[in-house]
N, C-alpha and C positions, 0 to 999 in steps of 0.2 A: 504494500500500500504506500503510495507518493508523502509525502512529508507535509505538503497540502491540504491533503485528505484526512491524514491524520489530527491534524491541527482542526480543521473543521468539523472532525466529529466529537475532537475532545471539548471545544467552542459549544457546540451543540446540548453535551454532557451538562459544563458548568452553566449552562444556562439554562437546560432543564433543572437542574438541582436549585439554582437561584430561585427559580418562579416557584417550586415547591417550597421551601424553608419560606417566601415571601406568604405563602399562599395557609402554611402552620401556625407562623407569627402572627395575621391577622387575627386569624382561628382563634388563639390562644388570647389575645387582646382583648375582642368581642366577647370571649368565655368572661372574663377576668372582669370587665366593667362592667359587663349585665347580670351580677351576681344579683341584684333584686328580682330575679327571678324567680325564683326560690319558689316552691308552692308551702305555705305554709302548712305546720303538722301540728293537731292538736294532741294534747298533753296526759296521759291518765295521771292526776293527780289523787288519789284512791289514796286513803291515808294521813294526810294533807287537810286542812280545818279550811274550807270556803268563806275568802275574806272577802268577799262581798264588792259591789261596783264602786262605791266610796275610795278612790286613790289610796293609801298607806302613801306615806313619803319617807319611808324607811323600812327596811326590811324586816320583817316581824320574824325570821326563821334566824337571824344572826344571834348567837350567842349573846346573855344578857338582856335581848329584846322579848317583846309577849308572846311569842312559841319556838323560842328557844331551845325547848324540849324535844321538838321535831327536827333540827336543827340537820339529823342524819338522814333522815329519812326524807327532806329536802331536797340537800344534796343529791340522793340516790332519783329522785323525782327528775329533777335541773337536769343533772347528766343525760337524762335520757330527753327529754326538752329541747335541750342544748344541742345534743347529736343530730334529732330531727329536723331545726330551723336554724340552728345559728354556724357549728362548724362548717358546713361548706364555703360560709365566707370569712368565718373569723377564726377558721382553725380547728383544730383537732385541740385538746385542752386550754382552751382560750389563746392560744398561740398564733398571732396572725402571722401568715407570710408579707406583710409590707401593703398590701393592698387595702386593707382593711383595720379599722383602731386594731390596735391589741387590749384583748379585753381586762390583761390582767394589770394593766398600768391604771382601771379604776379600780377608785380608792370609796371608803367607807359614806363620804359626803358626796358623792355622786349617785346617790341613789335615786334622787328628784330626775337630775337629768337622765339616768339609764329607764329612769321607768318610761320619762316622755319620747325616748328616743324608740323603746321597742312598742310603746302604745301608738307614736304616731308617724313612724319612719322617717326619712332623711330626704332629703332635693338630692342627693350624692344617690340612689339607689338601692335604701334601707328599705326591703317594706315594713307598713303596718302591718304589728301583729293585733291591732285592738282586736277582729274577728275572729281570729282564732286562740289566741291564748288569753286566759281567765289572770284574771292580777294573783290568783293561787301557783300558779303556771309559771310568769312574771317574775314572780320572788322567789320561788326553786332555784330558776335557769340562776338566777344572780346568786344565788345560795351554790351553788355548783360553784359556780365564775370565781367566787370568793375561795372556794375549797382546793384550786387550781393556783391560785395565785400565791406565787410564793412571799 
């Protein structure tokens, strides 16, 4: 084969592989910003005391707060919560890959804003959970969040 030919099929090669890796990268892009896609999953809180429509502005399952007591079996609620709606965008144990907050950089006074942020999603691609998750639901998942956070 002429040195020509060679040269043009190898041309051919690295330009098929280009429009491919270009054609991934998008892929991967569009995956990564349309994380609010997410279909939301509701919660078996079974166990767990129904805290009613009335807001809490602090987490009633955190140690020293009014069911404190359930405080494990929270946790164990959240985690599975957690796994259904929230890891795909903010990680496997609240661990974000960069895309998304890291969840475990909230701290104990952010509870106001975590509740408004999962009650009413974000313009960034959060959705609302109001529909599907119960404020019992709500304060598990952040009852988990906390249990992860070192």
């Amino acid at each position: 084969m002429p040195f020509s030919a060679l040269s043009s099929a190898a041309f051919s090669t690295r330009r098929l592989a280009g429009v491919a890796l270009l054609a991934l990268s998008l892929g991967a892009a569009s995956a990564a910003l349309g994380h609010g896609d997410v279909t939301p999953q509701e919660v078996d809180t079974k166990g767990l005391p129904d805290l009613g429509e009335a807001p809490l502005m602090e987490n009633p399952f955190r140690p020293g707060n009014q069911h404190a007591d359930l405080h494990d079996e929270a946790v164990a609620v959240g985690e599975r919560g957690y796994a259904g709606n929230c890891a795909v965008c903010h990680g496997i144990q609240a661990m974000s890959g960069g895309l998304t907050p890291d969840l475990r950089n909230l701290e104990e006074w952010d509870d106001e804003f975590y509740l408004q942020r999962v009650v009413n999603g974000t313009e960034r691609g959060m959705p609302s959970f109001k529909s599907n998750l119960d404020q019992t639901a709500i304060w598990a998942i952040k009852t988990y969040i906390e249990s992860v956070t070192p």
